[in-house]
Structures are given as structure tokens and as C-alpha cells.
N, C-alpha and C positions, 0 to 999 in steps of 0.2 A: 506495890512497894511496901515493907516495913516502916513501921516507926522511926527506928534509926534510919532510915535513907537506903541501906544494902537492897538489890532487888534480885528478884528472884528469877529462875529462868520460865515461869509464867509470864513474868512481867516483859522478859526477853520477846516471849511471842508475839504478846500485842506490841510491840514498839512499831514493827512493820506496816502495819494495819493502823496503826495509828498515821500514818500519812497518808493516807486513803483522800481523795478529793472527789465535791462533784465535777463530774461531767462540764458544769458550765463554769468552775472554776479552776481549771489546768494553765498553766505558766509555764512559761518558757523560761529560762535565765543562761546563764555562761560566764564560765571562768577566763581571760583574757589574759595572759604570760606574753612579757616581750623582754629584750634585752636595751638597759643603755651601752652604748658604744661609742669613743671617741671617732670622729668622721675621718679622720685622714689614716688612721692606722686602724682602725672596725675592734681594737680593743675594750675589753670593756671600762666602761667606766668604773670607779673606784665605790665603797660603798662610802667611805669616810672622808673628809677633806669639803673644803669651802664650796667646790663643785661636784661632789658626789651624790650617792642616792639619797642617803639620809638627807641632804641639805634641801633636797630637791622635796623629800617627806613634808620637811618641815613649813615649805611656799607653798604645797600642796594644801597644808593646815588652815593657812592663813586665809583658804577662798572660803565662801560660806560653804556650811551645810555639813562641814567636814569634823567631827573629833577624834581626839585622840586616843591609842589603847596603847598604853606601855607596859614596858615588861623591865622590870630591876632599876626604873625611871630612864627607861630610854624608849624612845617614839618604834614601835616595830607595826602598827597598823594605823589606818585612818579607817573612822568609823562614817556611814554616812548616812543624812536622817532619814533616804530613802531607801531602807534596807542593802546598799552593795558597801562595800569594802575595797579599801586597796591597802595591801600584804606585800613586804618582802620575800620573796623567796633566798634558800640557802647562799647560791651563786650572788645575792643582790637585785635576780630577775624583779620586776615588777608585776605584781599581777591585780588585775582588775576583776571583784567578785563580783559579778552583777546582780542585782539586786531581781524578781521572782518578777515576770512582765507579760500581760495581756496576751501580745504579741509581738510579731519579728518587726510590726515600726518602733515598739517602746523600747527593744533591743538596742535598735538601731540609734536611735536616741538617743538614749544612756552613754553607749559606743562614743558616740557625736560630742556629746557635751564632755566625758573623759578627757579625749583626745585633745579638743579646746583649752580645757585646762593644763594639759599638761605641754602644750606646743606655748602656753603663755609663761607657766614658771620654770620654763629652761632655756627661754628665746635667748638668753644672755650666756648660757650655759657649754662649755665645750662637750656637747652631747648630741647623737641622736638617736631615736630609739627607730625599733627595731623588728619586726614578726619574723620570726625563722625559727625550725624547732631544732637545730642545735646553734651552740654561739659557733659564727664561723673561722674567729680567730682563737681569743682565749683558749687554753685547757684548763684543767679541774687545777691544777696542781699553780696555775699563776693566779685564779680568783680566791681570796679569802674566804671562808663561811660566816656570813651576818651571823653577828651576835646576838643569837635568841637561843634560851634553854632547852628548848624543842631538839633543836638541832645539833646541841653541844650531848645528846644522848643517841639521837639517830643518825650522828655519824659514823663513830666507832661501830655502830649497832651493826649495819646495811655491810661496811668495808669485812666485817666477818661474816655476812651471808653470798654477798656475789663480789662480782672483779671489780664491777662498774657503778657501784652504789654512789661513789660521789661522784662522778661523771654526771649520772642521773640528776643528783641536786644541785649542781654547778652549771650545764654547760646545758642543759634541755629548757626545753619551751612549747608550752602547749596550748590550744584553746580546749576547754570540756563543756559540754552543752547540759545542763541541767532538764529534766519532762519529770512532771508527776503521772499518778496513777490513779484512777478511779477506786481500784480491788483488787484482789490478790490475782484473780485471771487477767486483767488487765496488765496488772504490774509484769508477770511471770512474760505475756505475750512481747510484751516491750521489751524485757531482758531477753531475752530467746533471740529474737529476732535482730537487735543491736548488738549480741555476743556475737551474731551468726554472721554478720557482715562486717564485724570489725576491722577484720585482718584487710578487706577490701577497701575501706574506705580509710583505712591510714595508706592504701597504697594510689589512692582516688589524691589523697591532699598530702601526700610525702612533701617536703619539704626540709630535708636537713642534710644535704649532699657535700657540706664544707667543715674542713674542723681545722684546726691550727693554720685555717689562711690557703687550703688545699682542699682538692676532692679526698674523702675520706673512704670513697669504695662502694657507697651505699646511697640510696634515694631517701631512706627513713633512716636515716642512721639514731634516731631520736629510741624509735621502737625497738632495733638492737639493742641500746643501752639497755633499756628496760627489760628484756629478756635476758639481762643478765644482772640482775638488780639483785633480787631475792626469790627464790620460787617459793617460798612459804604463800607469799601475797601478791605477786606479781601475775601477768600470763591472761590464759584463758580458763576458764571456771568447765568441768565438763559437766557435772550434774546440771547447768543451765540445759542443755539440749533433751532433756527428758522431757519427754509433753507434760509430763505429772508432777514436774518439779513445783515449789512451794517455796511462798515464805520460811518455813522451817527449815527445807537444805540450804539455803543462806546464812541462817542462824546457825545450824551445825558446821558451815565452814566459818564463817567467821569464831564461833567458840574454840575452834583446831588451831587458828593463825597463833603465833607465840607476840605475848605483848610488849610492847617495848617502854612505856609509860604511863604515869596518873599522876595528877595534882593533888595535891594540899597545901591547903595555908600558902599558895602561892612559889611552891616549892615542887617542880619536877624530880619525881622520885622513877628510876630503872625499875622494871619488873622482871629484871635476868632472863626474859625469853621463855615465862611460863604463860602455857596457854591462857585465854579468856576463861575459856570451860573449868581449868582448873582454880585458876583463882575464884570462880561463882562459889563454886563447891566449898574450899578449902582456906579462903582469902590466903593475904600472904604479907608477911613483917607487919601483924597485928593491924594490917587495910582488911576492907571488905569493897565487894561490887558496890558502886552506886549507877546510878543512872548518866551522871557525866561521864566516870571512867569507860563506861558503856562508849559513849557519843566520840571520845577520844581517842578511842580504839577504832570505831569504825573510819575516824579519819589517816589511819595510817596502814589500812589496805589496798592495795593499790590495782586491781584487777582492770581490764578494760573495760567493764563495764563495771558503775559500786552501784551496790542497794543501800542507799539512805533510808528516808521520810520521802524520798523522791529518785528520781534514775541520775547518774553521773556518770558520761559517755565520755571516754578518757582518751580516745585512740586518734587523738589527730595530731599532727605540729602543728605549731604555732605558725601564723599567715601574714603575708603583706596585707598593707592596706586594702587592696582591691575584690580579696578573696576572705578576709577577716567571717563578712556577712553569710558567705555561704557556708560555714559550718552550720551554724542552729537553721538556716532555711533547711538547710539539706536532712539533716536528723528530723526535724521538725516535720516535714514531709513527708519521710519513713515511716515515723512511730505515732504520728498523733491521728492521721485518717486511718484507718482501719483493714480499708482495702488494699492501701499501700502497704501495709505492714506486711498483708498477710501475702501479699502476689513477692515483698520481697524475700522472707522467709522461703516461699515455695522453691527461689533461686539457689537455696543454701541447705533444705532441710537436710538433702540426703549424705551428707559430705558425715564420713566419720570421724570421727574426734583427732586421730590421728593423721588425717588427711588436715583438718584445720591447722594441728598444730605446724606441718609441714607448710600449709600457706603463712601462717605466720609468718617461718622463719624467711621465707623467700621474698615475701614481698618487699622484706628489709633494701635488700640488694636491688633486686628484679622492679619494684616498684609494679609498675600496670603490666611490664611484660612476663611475671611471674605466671605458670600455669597450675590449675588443677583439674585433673581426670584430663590433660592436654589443653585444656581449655583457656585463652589467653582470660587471666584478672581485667583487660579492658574492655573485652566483652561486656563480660556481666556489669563491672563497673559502669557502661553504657547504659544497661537497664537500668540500674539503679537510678542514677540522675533523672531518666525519664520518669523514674516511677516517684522520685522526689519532686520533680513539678508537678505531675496529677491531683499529688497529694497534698501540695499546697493550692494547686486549685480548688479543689473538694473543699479546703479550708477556709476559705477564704484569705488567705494570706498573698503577699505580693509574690509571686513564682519568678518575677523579674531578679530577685534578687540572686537565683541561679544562676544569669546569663553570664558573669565569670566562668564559672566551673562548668557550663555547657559548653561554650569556646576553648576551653580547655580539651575537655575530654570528648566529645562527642566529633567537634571539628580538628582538631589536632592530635587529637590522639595520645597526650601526653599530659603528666601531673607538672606541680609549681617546680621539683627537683627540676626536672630535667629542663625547664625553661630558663631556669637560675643557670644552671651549669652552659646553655646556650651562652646564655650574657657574660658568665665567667670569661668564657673561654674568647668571645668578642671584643669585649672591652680590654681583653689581653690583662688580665688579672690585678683590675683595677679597685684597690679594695674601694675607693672614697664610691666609685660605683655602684661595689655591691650594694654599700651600703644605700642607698636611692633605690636599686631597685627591691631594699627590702622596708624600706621606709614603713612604719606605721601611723607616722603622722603627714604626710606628703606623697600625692596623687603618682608622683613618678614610678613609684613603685608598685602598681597596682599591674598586676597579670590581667591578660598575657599580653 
């Protein structure tokens, strides 16, 4: 890096590389999105008002270990003294950053003690919250956008790249599983191999079959949205599937993506949609590169799988209670044994780019019974989960915490969507229902 702070695109190269880990220290962690909802009507809750999110922010503050991060002197984060975070999202969603952990019991943990807190400062509250990856009442256009400057740029931004951009920030909900890397082969192995079974395991844990109070047509209706977000940044990455891919083809797609923001002096400033690459070269309205505007930019790519300092595995919805844990078990037992990684790759290597992008699209609708080369998604999907227990045995990790998602799919045959839509269509479209069986703070709504 320069004197003055601007960095160069050598400096670009090592960023990657710079998150390199030993072997004996790789962490797991996860991003955690849920929705409040009032119970008798599954609307969401308000961000503003004596019982809204903010209020609920602010009894959140009040328990130890928690501070605050404002923005224009208004609460939009809680910071916490063990490295995780909890964030507003655009819609109001909540999200839980979890802090970088051992393993899937400190996850779990974390998860545990969240939850705790958040079932004690809204017990009085007309609220309850929520795992599902679309909201199943609200639409974009009845939720307000929290007021954060982030977002008062990347809204207008997205609404002139796709149809669905604020859908996307409004009405979606996801978990994301965070894995480090030892090395660039390592790193490259994990991204290959998580890009290559993406489209499968958002159709493994679909979950967003409802939208305005109705079946909306689709099992992941989460992942449509996002296919129609941006394709600048959105989608699947194809130079991922080149055995010889690199840190550097990351860094070349990400320098292509058009930027949407940088800070100074506390002040979001627009960068008109010119690329990363061009502003290195050329800066722009008398900015230059630094190394933040760097780290800020990598936060509003949105690919299925992002290349940090570490892997951020995008492709799931958000989950009830009972299935929350098997996201990171499940990735976790993919990507971190070796053997599993690579027997699950072997299920995926031959598929051409254009055949993936065509799973993609399918498993939106189709969920598990999408096909490719004829081949039913629950098939493979079947290996896969077996190949995520092995993988957590070889690890030592508890493999029990599969047994959701093996009852799921191995014995039933089916993801969260379609068990959701049983009980819709059961309880004769009883939202106060839904809303239990999608509970994230109470047992009732744990699958299957």
C-alpha cells in the first residue's frame, strides 16, 4: 500500500492470500436472517414504534456484552465483545453475524444463547420471529426500508439493474455459512466444489413456498428473486469450474463488477456504476482505492458462493428452528474433510456451465424434483447428505446434528418447502399456524 493509503493492484493480489489459515486453525461461523411477524396476521412487524425492531435493538443493548454502532446517531448494529454482530437488514430482517468458532457445538452455542436473549426481550412484545427464506405475508412494497445510508444508495441502484432488487432486500431471508482456507489450492478446492453443488443444496433446504399469505409457484422462491437481482453480481461465477482457476480470476471478476459506494468522513458517497478496476487505475471525483473501499466493495457482490479473507456460502433460505443447525453441519462436512469434498465434486465435475445454469433455474420451482442429464436433484442430493455425515465423522464433529435433514431427505423424500406447504394446506391456511411451524424461537416448529 502507498503512503497516502490508495492501494495498488499488487496489493489487490495479496488480499486473498492474506487470509490463508493453519490447518489447525479453520473456524466455522454463520450468518443467521429471520423475520419479525406479528402472530395472528404473520405481518411483519414495524421497524419503528414502542414495539418494533428498533425498540427491541435497543433491550437487546441493555443485556451485557453488547455495544452499539450507529449511523447518523441512530442504533443500526449491536457490536459484540465476542466477535458476532446483530444487523438490521433493508426489510427490518434481523440478522445474527456469528462470531468465527472452533466448531459446530460453539455454533451451536452462540445460536442458543441469541435466541435466549431474544425470546427474553420481546416476551412482552406482539411479536414472533421467524426462519423462512421468503416473508410469507408482507410484500416489498408494504415494508419500509430501515434507515441506513447503505441502503438509501443500493436501492434505487439494484431497482435499475433487475425487476426484483427490492424484493430481494425486503421480503428474503437466508442463513450463509462462513469456512476458511489453508492456501490458494485449498481455497480454489472449497469454491469449485461449494459453486458446483449450490444450485443442489438450495433445492436440499428450499424453504420460501409462501408470499402475500399464498403459494407463490415456487419451492425457493428466495433464489428466483435473486436471479433476478443484478447479473452484474448475482448468479453463478463460471471461471470457478476451471481446475486452474486462482485467486487472481476472482480478483479480475470482482475488479469488472460496477461499484455502487465508498465512505468518507462518515458520508456514503455513489460511484455511478464504474467498475472497481477502473476507479484502481483512474480514481474518481478526486477518491482514490484504499484498502477499505476495497473490503466494501467485496461486501456488495453477491455471488453464491463470495471469496473473502474466508468462503461465504450464500445459497440457502433461512430455516425453522429444527433445521437452523444443519446448514454449517452440512457445508461443514462437504468442505472441510477432504475426502468429502472431493467424492462430492466428482458428483458434479462433468455438468457444463450451461447445464448448471439451467439447474439453477429449475430447482427454483422443481425444488428436489428438478432434473439434470434426467437425473432426479434427490438423488444426488441423497449422496450428498451421506457424504456430509462421513465428513463430519472423519472430523470429529457431532454428525447427529444431520438427523433433521436425513429425515428429510433420505426418509421422505422431500425439502422444508414442500412440508411447509403440507401444513399450509392442513391447518386450512391458518396463518397464526404458520407462523409456529416456522418458529425460531420455539420447538413447535422444528421439521419434520
Amino acid at each position: 500500500m502507498t503512503e497516502s493509503g490508495r492501494i495498488t493492484y499488487e496489493d489487490l493480489c495479496r488480499y486473498f492470500r492474506e487470509g490463508c489459515k493453519d490447518p489447525s486453525a479453520l473456524s466455522v461461523g454463520g450468518e443467521f436472517e429471520l423475520f419479525g411477524v406479528v402472530p395472528d396476521s404473520g405481518r411483519a412487524v414495524s421497524y419503528t414504534g414502542v414495539r418494533g425492531i428498533h425498540f427491541l435493538m435497543e433491550r437487546l443493548l441493555a443485556l451485557p456484552n453488547w455495544t452499539p454502532q450507529c449511523e447518523g446517531g441512530e442504533l443500526i448494529c449491536l457490536l459484540g465483545a465476542d466477535g458476532s454482530n446483530v444487523a438490521i437488514e433493508p426489510g427490518g430482517q434481523l440478522e445474527l453475524s456469528g462470531a468465527p468458532q472452533k466448531g459446530l457445538a460453539q455454533v451451536e452455542a452462540e445460536l442458543t444463547s441469541f435466541r435466549e436473549q431474544l425470546r427474553v426481550v420481546s416476551e412482552d412484545m406482539e411479536a414472533a420471529f421467524i426462519g423462512i427464506g421468503m416473508h410469507p405475508v408482507s410484500r416489498a412494497e408494504e415494508i419500509p426500508f430501515v434507515n441506513k445510508c447503505r441502503y438509501e444508495i443500493m436501492a434505487p441502484y439494484l431497482k435499475e439493474k433487475g425487476t426484483l432488487g427490492h424484493t430481494m432486500m425486503k421480503e428474503t431471508a437466508t442463513i450463509q455459512v462462513n469456512l476458511d482456507y489453508t492456501d490458494e489450492e485449498d481455497a480454489m478446492e472449497k469454491f469449485r466444489t461449494a459453486m458446483g453443488v449450490t444450485s443442489l443444496v438450495s433445492a436440499i433446504f428450499a424453504n420460501s413456498p409462501l408470499s402475500g399469505g399464498k403459494p407463490n409457484g415456487y419451492l425457493t422462491r428466495r433464489e428466483e428473486v435473486w436471479r433476478h437481482t443484478d447479473p452484474d453480481r448475482c448468479g453463478l461465477l463460471p471461471f470457478v469450474f476451471q481446475e486452474e482457476a486462482s485467486f487472481e480470476d476472482y480478483l479480475h471478476y470482482s475488479l469488472h463488477v460496477p461499484m455502487m459506494f465508498i465512505v468518507r468522513d462518515g458520508e456514503w458517497i455513489p460511484m455511478q456504476g464504474i467498475t472497481f478496476g477502473y476507479y484502481l487505475r483512474k480514481g474518481h471525483a478526486g477518491f482514490h482505492a484504499t484498502r477499505e473501499d476495497w473490503e466494501l466493495h467485496q461486501s456488495t457482490l453477491f455471488p453464491e458462493v463470495r471469496m473473502k479473507q474466508y468462503l461465504e456460502i450464500r445459497g440457502v433460505d433461512a430455516q425453522a428452528l429444527g433445521m437452523v443447525m444443519t446448514v454449517p453441519a452440512f457445508w461443514m462436512g462437504i468442505l472441510y474433510d477432504r475426502e468429502a469434498r472431493r467424492t462430492a465434486w466428482e458428483k458434479v465435475r462433468d455438468w457444463s456451465f450451461p447445464e448448471r445454469l439451467e439447474l439453477h433455474e429449475a430447482v427454483c420451482r422443481r425444488g428436489l424434483q428438478a432434473r439434470i442429464r434426467g437425473v432426479p436433484v434427490l438423488r444426488v442430493a441423497r449422496d450428498l447428505v451421506r457424504i456430509a455425515r462421513e465428513g463430519l465423522v472423519r472430523l470429529g464433529e457431532n454428525e447427529e446434528l444431520l438427523d433433521p435433514l436425513e429425515e428429510l431427505i433420505l426418509h421422505q423424500g422431500k425439502c422444508p418447502a414442500e412440508i411447509l406447504l403440507e401444513k399450509w394446506e392442513k391447518s386450512h391456511y391458518d396463518v397464526r399456524r404458520l407462523v409456529a411451524d416456522c418458529s425460531y424461537l420455539e420447538p413447535a416448529g422444528a421439521f419434520p
